[in-house]
N, CA, C and O atoms as a GROMACS GRO file, in nm:
protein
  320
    1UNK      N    1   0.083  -0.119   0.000
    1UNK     CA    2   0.000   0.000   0.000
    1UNK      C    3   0.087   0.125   0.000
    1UNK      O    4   0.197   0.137   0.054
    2UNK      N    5   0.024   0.210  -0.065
    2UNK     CA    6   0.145   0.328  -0.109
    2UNK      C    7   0.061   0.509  -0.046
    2UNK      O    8  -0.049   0.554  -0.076
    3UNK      N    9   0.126   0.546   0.008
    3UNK     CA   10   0.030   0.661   0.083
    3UNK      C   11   0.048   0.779  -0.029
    3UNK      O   12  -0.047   0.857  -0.041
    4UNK      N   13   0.187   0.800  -0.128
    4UNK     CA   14   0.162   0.873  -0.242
    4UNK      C   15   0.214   0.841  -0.370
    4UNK      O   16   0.335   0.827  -0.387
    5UNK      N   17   0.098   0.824  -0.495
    5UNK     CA   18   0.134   0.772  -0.622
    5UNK      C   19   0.161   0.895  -0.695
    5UNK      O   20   0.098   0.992  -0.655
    6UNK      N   21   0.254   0.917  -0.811
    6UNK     CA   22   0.312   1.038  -0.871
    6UNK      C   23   0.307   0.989  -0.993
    6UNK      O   24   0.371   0.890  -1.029
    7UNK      N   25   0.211   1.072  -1.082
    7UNK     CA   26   0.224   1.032  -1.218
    7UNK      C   27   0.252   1.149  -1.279
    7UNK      O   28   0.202   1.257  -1.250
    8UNK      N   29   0.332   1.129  -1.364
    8UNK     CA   30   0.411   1.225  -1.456
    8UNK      C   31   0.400   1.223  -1.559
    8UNK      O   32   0.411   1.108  -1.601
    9UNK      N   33   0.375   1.321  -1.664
    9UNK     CA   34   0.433   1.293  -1.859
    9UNK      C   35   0.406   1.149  -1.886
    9UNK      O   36   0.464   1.109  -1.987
   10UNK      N   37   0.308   1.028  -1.800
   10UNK     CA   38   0.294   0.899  -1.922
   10UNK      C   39   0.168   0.906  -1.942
   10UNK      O   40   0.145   0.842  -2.044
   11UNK      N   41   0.046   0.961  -1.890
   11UNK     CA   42  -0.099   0.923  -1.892
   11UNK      C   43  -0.157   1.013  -2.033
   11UNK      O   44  -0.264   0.979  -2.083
   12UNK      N   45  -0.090   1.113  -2.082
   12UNK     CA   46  -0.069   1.168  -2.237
   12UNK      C   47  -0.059   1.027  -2.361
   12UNK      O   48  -0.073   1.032  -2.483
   13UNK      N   49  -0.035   0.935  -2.290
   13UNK     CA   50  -0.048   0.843  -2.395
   13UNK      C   51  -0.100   0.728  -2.396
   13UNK      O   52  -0.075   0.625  -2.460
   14UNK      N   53  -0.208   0.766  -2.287
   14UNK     CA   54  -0.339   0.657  -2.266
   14UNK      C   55  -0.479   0.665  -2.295
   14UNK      O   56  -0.540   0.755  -2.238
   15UNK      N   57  -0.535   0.596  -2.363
   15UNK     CA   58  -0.689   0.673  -2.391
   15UNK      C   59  -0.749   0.696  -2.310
   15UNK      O   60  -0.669   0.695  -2.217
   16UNK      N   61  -0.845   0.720  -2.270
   16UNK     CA   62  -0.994   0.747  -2.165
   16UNK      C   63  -1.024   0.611  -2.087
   16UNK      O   64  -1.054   0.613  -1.968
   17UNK      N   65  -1.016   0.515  -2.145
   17UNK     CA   66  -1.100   0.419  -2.122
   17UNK      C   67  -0.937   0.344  -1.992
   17UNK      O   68  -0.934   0.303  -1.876
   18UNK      N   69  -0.829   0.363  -2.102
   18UNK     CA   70  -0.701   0.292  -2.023
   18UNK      C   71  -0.658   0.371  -1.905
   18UNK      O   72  -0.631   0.333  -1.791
   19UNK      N   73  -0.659   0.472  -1.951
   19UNK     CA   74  -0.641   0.590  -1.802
   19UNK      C   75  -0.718   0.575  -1.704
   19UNK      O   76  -0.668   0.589  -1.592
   20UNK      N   77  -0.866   0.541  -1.714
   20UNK     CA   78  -0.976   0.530  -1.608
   20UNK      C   79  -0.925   0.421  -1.542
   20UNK      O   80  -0.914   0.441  -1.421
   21UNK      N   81  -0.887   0.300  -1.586
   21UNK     CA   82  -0.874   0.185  -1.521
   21UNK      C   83  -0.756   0.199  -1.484
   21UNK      O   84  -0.766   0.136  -1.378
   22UNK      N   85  -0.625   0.239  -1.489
   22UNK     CA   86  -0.494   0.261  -1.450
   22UNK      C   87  -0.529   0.377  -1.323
   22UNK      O   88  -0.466   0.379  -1.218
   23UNK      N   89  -0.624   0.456  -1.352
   23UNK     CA   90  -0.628   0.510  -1.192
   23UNK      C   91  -0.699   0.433  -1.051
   23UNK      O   92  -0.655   0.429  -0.936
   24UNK      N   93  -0.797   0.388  -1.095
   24UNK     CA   94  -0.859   0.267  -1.059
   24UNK      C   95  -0.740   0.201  -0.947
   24UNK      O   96  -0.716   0.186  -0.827
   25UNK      N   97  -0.702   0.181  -1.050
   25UNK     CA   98  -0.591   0.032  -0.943
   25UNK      C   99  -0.495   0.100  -0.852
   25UNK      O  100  -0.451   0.054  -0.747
   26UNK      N  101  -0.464   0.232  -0.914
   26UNK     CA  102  -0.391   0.333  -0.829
   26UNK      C  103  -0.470   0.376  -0.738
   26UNK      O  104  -0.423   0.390  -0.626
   27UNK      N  105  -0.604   0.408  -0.762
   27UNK     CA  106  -0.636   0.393  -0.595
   27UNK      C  107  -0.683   0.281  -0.496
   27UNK      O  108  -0.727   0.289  -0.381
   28UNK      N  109  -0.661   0.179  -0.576
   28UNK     CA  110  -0.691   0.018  -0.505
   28UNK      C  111  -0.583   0.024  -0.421
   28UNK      O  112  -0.577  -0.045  -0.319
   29UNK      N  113  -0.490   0.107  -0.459
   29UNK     CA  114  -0.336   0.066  -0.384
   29UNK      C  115  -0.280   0.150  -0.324
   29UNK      O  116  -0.158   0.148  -0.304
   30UNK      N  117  -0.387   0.271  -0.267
   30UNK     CA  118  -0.352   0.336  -0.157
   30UNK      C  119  -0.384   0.319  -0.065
   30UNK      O  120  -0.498   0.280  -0.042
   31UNK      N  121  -0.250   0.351   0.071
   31UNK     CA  122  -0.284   0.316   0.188
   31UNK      C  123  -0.441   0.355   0.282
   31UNK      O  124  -0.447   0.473   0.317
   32UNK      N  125  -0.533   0.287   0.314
   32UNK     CA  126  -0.635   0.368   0.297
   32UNK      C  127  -0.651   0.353   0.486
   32UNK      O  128  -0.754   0.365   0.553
   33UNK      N  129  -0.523   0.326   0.530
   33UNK     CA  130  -0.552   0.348   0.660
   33UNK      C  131  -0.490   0.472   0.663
   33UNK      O  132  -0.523   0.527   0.768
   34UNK      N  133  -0.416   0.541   0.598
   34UNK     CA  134  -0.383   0.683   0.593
   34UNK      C  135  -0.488   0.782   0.504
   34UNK      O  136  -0.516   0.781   0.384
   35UNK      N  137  -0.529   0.858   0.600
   35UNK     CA  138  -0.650   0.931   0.528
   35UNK      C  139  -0.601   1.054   0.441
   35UNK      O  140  -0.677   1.133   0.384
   36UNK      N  141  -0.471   1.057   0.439
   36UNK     CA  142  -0.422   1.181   0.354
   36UNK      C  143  -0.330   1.131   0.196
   36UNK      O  144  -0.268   1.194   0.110
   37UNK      N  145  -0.356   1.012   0.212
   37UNK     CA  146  -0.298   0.961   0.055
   37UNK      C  147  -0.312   0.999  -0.009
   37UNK      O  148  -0.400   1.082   0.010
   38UNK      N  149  -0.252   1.000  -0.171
   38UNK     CA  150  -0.333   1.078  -0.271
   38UNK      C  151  -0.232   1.053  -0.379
   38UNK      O  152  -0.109   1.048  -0.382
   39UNK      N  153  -0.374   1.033  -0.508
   39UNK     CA  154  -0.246   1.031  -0.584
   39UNK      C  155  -0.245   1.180  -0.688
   39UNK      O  156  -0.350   1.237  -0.715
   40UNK      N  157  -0.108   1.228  -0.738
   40UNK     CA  158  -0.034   1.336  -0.778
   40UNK      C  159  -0.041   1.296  -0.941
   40UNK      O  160   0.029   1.204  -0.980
   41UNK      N  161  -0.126   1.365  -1.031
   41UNK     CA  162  -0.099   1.403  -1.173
   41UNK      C  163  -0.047   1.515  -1.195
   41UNK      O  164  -0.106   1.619  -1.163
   42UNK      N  165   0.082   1.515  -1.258
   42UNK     CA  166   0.152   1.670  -1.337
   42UNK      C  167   0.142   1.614  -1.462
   42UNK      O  168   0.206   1.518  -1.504
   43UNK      N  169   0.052   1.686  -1.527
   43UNK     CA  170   0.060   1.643  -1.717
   43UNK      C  171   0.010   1.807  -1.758
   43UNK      O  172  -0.081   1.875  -1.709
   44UNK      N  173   0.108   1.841  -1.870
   44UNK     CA  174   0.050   1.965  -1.911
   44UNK      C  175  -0.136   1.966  -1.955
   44UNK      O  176  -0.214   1.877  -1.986
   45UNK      N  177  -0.145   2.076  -1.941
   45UNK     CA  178  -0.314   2.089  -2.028
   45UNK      C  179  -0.354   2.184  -2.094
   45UNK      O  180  -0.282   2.283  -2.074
   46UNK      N  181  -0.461   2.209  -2.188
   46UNK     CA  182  -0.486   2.280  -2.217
   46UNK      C  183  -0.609   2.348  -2.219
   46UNK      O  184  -0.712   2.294  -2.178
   47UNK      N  185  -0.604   2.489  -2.274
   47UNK     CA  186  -0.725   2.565  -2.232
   47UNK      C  187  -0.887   2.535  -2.312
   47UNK      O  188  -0.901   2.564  -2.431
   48UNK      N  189  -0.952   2.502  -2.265
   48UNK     CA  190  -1.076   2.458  -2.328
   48UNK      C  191  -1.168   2.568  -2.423
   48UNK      O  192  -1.236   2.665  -2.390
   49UNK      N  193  -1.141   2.511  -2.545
   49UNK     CA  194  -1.150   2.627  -2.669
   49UNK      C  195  -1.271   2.526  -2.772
   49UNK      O  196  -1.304   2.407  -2.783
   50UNK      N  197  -1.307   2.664  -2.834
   50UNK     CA  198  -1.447   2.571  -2.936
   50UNK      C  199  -1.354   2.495  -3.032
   50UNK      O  200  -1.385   2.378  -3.057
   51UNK      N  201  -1.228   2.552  -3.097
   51UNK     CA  202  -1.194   2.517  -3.201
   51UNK      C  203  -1.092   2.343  -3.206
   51UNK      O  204  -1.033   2.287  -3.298
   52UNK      N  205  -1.118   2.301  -3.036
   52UNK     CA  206  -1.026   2.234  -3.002
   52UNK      C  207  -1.084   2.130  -2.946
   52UNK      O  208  -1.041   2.017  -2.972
   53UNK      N  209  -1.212   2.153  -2.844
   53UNK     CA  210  -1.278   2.093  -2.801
   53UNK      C  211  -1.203   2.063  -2.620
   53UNK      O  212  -1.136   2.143  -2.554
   54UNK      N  213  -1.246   1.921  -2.584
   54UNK     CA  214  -1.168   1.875  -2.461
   54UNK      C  215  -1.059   1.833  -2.438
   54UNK      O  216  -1.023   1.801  -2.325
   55UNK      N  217  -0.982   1.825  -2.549
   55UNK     CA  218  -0.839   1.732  -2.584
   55UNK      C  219  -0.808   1.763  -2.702
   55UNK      O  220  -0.890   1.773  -2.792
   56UNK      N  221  -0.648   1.788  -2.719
   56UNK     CA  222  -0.585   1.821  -2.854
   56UNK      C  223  -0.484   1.673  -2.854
   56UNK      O  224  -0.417   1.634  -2.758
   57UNK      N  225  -0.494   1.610  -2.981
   57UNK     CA  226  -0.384   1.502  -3.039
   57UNK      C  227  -0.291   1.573  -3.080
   57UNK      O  228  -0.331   1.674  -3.137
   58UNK      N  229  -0.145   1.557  -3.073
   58UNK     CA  230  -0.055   1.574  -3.144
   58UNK      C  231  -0.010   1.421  -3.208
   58UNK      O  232   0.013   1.313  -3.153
   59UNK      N  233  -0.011   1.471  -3.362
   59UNK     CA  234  -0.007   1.368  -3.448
   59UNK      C  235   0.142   1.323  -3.474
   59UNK      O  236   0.156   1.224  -3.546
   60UNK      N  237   0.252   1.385  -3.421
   60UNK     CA  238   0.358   1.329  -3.435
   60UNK      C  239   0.417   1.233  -3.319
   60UNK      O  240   0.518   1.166  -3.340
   61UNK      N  241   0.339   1.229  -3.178
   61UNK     CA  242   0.375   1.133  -3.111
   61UNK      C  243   0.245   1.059  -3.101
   61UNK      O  244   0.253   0.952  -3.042
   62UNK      N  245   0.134   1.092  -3.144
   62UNK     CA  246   0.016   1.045  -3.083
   62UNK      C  247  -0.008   1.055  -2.939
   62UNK      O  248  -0.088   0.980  -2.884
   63UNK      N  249   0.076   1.169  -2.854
   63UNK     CA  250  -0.040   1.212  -2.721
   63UNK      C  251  -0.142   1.277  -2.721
   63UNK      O  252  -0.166   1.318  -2.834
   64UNK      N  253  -0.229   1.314  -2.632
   64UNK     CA  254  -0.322   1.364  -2.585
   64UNK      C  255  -0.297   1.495  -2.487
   64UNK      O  256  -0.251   1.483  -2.373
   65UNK      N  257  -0.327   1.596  -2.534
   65UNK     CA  258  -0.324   1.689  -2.450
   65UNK      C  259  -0.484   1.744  -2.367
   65UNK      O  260  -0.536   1.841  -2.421
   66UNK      N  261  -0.547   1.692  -2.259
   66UNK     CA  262  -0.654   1.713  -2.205
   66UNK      C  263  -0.676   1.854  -2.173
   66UNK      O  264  -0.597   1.938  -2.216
   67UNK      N  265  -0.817   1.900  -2.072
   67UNK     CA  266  -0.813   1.999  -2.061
   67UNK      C  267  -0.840   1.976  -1.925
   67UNK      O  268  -0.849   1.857  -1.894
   68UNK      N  269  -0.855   2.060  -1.836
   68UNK     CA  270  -0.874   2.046  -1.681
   68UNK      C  271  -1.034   1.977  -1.686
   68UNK      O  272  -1.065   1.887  -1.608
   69UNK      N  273  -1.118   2.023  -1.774
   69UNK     CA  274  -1.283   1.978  -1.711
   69UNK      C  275  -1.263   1.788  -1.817
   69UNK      O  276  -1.340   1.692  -1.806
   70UNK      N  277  -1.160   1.795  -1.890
   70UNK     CA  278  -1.181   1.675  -1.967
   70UNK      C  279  -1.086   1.586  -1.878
   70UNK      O  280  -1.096   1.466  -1.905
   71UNK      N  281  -1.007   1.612  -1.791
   71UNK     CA  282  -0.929   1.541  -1.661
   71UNK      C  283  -1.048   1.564  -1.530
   71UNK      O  284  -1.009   1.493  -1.438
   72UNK      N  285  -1.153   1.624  -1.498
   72UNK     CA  286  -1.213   1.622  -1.422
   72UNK      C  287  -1.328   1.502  -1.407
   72UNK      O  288  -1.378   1.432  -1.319
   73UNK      N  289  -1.338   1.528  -1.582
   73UNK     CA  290  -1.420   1.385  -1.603
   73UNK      C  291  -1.381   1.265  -1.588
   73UNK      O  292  -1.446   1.178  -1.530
   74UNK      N  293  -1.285   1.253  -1.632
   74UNK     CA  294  -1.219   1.122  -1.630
   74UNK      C  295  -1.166   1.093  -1.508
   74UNK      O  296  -1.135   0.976  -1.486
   75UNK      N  297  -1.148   1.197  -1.405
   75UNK     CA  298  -1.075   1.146  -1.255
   75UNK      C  299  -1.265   1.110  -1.205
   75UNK      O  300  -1.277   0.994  -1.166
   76UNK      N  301  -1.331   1.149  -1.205
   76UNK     CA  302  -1.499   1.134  -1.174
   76UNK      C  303  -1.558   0.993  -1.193
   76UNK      O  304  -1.627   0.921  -1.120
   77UNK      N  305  -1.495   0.975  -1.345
   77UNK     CA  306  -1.543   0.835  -1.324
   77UNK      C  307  -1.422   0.700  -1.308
   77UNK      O  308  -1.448   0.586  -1.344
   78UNK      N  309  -1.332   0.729  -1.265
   78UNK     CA  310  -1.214   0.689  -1.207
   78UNK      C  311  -1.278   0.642  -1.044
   78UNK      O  312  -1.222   0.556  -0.976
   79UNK      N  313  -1.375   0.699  -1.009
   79UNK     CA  314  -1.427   0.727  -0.830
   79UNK      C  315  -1.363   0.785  -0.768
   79UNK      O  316  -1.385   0.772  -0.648
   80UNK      N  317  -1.238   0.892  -0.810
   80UNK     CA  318  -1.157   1.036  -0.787
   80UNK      C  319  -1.230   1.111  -0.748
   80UNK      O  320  -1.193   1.226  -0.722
   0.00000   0.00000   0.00000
């Protein structure tokens, strides 16, 4: 059991569906007798625009650049 998980620069290259379940297990695997666990996303984002929508692809690596309400969703149904 881990009281803090740190994810960095890899979840840019997971879809919706793989990210939901990779947080999932990350919080299966916090210490949950410590009530201040938590887990830590740093991934850049971007600003939520008509012309862009909730997420921008960049086509030369194939990441995902989200936006804060399109990471809000996805930590929501994560049970985040």
């Amino acid at each position: 059991m881990y009281d803090c998980i740190w994810i960095q620069h890899i979840i840019i290259y997971l879809k919706d569906d793989d990210l939901i379940e990779m947080l999932k297990k990350c919080s299966s695997n916090l210490n949950k007798d410590n009530s201040k666990s938590m887990i830590i996303v740093k991934e850049n984002i971007h600003d939520t625009d008509e012309d862009f929508g909730s997420y921008v692809v960049d086509n030369n690596d194939n990441s995902v650049i989200r936006s804060v309400e399109h990471y809000k969703k996805v930590f929501e149904q994560a049970g985040l």
